[in-house]
C-alpha positions in Angstrom: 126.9 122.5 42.8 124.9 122.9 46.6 125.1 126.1 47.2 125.6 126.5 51.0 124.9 130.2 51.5 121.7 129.9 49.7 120.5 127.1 51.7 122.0 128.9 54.9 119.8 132.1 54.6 116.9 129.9 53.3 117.0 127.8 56.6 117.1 131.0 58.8 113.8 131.9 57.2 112.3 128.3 57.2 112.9 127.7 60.7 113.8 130.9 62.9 110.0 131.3 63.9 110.0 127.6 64.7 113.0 127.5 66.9 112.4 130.5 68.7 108.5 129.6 69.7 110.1 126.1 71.0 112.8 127.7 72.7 110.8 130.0 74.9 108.2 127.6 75.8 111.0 126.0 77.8 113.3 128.7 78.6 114.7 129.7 81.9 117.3 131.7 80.1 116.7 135.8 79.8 116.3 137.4 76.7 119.5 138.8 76.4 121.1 135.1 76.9 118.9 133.6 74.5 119.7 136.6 71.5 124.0 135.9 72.6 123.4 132.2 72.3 121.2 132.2 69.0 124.3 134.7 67.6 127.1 132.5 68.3 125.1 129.7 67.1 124.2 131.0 63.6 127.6 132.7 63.3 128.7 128.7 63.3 126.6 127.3 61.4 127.8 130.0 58.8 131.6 129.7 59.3 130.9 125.9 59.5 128.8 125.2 56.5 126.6 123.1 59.0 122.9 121.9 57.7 121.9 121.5 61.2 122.5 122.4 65.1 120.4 121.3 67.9 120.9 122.2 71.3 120.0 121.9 74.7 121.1 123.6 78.1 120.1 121.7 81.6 120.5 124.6 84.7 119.5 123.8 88.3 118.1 120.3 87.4 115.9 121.1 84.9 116.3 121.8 81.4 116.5 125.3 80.9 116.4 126.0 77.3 116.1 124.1 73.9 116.7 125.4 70.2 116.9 124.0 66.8 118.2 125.9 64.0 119.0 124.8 59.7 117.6 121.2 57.9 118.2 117.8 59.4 117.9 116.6 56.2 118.8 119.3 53.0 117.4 117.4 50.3 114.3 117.3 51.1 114.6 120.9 53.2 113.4 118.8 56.0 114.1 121.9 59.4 115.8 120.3 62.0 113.6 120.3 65.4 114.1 120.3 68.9 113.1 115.9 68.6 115.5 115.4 65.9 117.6 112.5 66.2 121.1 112.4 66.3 124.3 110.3 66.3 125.6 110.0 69.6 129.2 108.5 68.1 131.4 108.6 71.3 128.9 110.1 73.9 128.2 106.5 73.9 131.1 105.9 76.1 130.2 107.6 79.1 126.6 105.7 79.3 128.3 102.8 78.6 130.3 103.8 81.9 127.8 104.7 84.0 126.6 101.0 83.1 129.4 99.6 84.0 129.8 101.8 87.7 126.1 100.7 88.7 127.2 97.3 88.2 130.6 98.0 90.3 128.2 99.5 93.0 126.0 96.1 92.7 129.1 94.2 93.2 128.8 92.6 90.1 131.9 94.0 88.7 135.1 93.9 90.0 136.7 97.1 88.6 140.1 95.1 88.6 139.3 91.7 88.1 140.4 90.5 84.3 137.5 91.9 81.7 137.6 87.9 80.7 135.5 87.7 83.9 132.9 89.3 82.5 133.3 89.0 79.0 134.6 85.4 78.0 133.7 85.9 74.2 136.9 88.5 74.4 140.0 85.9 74.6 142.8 86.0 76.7 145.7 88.8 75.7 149.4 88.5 76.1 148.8 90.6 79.5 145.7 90.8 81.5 143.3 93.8 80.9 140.6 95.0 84.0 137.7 97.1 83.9 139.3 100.0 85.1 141.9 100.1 82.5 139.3 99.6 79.6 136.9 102.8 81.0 140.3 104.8 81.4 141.7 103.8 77.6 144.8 102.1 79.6 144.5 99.0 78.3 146.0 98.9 75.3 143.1 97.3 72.9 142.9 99.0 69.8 141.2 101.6 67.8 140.3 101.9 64.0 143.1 100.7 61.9 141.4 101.6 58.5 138.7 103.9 57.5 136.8 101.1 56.6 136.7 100.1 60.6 134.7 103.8 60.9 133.1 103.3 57.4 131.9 99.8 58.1 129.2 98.7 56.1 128.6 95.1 58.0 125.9 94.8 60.2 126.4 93.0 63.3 123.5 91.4 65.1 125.1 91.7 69.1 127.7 92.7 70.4 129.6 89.9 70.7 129.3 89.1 67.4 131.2 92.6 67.2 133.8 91.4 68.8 135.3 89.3 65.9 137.0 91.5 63.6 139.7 92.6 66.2 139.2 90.2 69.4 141.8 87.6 67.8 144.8 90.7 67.3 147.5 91.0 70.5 147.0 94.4 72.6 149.0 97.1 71.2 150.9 98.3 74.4 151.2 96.8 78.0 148.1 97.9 79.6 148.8 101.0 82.1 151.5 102.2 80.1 150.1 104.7 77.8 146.6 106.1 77.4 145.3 104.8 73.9 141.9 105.9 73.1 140.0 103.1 72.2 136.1 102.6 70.9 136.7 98.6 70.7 137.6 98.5 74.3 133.8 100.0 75.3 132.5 97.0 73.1 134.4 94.7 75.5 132.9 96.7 78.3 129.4 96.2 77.0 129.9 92.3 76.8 131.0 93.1 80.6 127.2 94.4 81.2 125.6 92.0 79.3 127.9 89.1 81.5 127.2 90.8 84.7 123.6 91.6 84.4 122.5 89.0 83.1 120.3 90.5 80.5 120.9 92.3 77.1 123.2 95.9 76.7 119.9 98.0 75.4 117.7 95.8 77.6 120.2 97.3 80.6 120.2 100.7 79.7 116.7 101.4 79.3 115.6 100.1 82.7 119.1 101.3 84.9 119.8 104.2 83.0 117.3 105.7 80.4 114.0 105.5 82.0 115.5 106.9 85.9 116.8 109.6 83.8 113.7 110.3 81.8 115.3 109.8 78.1 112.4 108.9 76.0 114.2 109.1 72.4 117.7 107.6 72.6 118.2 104.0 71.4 120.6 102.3 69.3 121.6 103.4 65.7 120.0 100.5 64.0 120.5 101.0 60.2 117.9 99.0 59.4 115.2 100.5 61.8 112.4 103.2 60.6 113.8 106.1 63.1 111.4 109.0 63.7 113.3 112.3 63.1 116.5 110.8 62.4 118.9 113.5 60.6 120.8 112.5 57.2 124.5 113.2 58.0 126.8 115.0 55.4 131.1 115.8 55.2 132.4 118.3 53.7 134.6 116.9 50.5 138.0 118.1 49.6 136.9 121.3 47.5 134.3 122.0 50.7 131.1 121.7 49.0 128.4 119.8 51.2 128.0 116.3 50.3 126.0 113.8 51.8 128.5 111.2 54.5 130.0 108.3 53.8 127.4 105.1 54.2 128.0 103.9 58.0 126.7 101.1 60.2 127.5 101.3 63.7 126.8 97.9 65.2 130.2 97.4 64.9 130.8 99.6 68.4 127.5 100.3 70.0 128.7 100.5 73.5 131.5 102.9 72.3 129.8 105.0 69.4 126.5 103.3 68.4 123.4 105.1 70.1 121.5 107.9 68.6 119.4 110.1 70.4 118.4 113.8 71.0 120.3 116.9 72.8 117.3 117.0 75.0 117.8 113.3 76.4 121.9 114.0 76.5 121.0 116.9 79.3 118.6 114.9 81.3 121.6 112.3 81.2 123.6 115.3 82.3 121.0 116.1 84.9 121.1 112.5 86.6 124.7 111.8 86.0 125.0 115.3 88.0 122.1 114.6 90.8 123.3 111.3 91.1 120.5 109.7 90.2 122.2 106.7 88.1 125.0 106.0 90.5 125.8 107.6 94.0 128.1 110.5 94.5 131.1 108.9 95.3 130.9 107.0 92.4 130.6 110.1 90.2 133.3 111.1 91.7 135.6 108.4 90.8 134.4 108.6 87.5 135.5 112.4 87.4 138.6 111.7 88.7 141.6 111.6 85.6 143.4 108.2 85.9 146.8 107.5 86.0 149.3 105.6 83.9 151.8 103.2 85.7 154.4 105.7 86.1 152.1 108.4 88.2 151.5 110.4 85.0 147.7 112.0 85.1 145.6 111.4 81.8 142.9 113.6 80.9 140.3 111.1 81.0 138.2 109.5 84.0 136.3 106.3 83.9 134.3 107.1 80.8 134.5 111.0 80.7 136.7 114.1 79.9 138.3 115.7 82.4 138.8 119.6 82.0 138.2 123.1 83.2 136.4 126.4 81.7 136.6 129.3 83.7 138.4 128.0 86.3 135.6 125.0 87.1 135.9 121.7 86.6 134.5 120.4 83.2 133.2 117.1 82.4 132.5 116.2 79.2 132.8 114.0 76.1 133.0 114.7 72.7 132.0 112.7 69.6 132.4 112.3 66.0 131.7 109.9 63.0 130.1 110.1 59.5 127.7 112.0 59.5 127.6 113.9 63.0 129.8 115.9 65.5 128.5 116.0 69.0 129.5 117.5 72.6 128.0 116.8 75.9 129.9 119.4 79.2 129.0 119.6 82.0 130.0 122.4 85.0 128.3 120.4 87.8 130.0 123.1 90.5 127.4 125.3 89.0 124.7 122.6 87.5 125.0 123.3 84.4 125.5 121.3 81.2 124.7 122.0 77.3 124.7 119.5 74.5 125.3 120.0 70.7 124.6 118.3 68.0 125.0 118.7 64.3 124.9 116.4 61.4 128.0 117.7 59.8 131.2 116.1 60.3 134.5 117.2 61.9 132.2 120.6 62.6 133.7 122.3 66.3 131.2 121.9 68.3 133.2 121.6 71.5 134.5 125.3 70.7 130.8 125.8 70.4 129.4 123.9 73.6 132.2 125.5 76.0 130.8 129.4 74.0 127.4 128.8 75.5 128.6 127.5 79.0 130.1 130.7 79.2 127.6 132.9 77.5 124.9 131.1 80.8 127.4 130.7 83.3 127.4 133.3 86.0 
């Protein structure tokens, strides 16, 4: 049987000199912050069983502090690094946004003109569906139906290929009605940049989005591909011994859940999306702003992002989670700050964790 508390003390040997000779290279954080945030991390990581946390905090523009801590990969006690890659899983969605809004700003997107528009592969519905309603989850497309959806072992070669196991099913609710989170409907909103634009999704995103915002590592999750530092993911089974995750090929949803990248990239996203270096303020602002069902009722979701608060200051963020990883990307951009977490365990919560170290840096 893996014996996690073994490994757990073994790691904290392996890799505490590591982390901590990365970390300060970079830091803008005092001492005392550092030692709080290093505590709450490895008190996780115990509590949590996880092989591997990776985080990075972005303060004033600039990223203020890195750290690495357990194995990105425990078979082969590989130690996780500050470069080690990640599933993104739903962070995909807000990047996949922010696609979208540059394209809105262009004029090349009508944020309620019919996705169709945009995206003829996805047919016709028994009401119409827009942009808007898609970014918000108020359109009614579905999400997984079977664990086999999240589990999927086919490999799609674009994405509207990845369209075809659920573009022929009826909406599940009017649009407007209800919000109904929904990791299909970013994979009709990534036809929508590839329709507008005029060029491919990744093609897209690295020019407009990751090289203004200086992510060198993210790209998609391709199964297939030799990936540089990519962590092995691993689930906890039902007696909650560490096993290795469930085989998983995310083609299926790369717009939505299908990127993979590190926590450093995630802040200069952060950073930019903050700055307004990807789209203009105004823009960010609509994005921030929760959306509405038809009745009036506020949702607590924006065009691509979470809406919240910590401390009494508005908190963007997004969450993510799928075999083999649990992310979280907030954001306080009142104060410019942002932290992102990642760990290759799933269901770990690392949102609880993310909002700890806002406030352990927060003034």
């Amino acid at each position: 049987m893996f014996n996690v508390r073994r490994v757990f003390f073994l790691l904290l040997l392996v890799t505490y000199s590591l982390t901590i000779c990365e970390a300060q290279q970079v830091s803008q954080l005092t001492p005392a912050q550092i030692g709080d945030i290093e505590k709450t991390i490895t008190t996780f990581m115990a509590e949590e069983h996880a092989p591997s946390i990776s985080v990075a905090i972005a303060k004033g523009g600039k990223i203020a502090w890195t750290g690495a801590y357990g194995f990105s990969d425990l078979e082969n006690f590989v130690p996780a690094k500050t470069s080690t890659m990640y599933r993104l899983a739903s962070i995909s969605k807000p990047i996949t946004a922010t696609a979208v809004m540059q394209l809105v700003q262009a004029g090349k997107i009508d944020l309620d003109a019919p996705a169709q528009k945009y995206c003829p592969a996805y047919p016709q519905k028994q009401w119409t569906i827009t942009t808007r309603e898609l970014l918000g989850h108020l359109a009614g497309v579905r999400h997984y139906k079977r664990d086999e959806e999240n589990h999927s072992t086919s490999h799609f070669k674009s994405i509207v290929d990845s369209l075809d196991f659920f573009k022929s099913e009826p909406l599940d609710l009017e649009p407007g009605t209800k919000f109904k989170y929904s990791t299909f409907g970013f994979s009709i909103l990534g036809c929508e940049v590839e329709g507008a634009s005029g060029t491919s999704y990744m093609d897209y995103l690295q020019r407009n989005i990751f090289q203004p915002a200086h992510m060198q590592h993210i790209r998609s999750d391709d199964t297939y591909a030799i990936i540089p530092n990519r962590a092995r993911g691993y689930r906890k089974n039902e007696s909650g011994e560490v096993v290795n995750t469930y085989l998983a090929d995310t083609s299926n949803k790369i717009p939505g859940g299908g990127l993979i990248s590190t926590p450093t990239d995630l802040a200069d996203f952060a950073i930019a999306s903050m700055q307004g270096k990807l789209v203009t303020k105004a823009t960010e602002e609509q994005m921030w702003m929760p959306q509405k069902t038809s009745d009036g009722k506020k949702t607590t979701y924006g065009l691509g992002w979470e809406i919240g608060d910590l401390q009494g200051k508005k908190k963007i963020a997004h969450s993510g989670g799928q075999p083999g990883t649990t992310t979280n990307l907030a954001m306080l951009p009142d104060l410019d700050l942002a932290v992102a977490v990642m760990c290759n365990m799933e269901d770990a919560h690392v949102r609880e964790l993310a909002d700890k170290i806002l406030e352990q840096v927060a003034p």
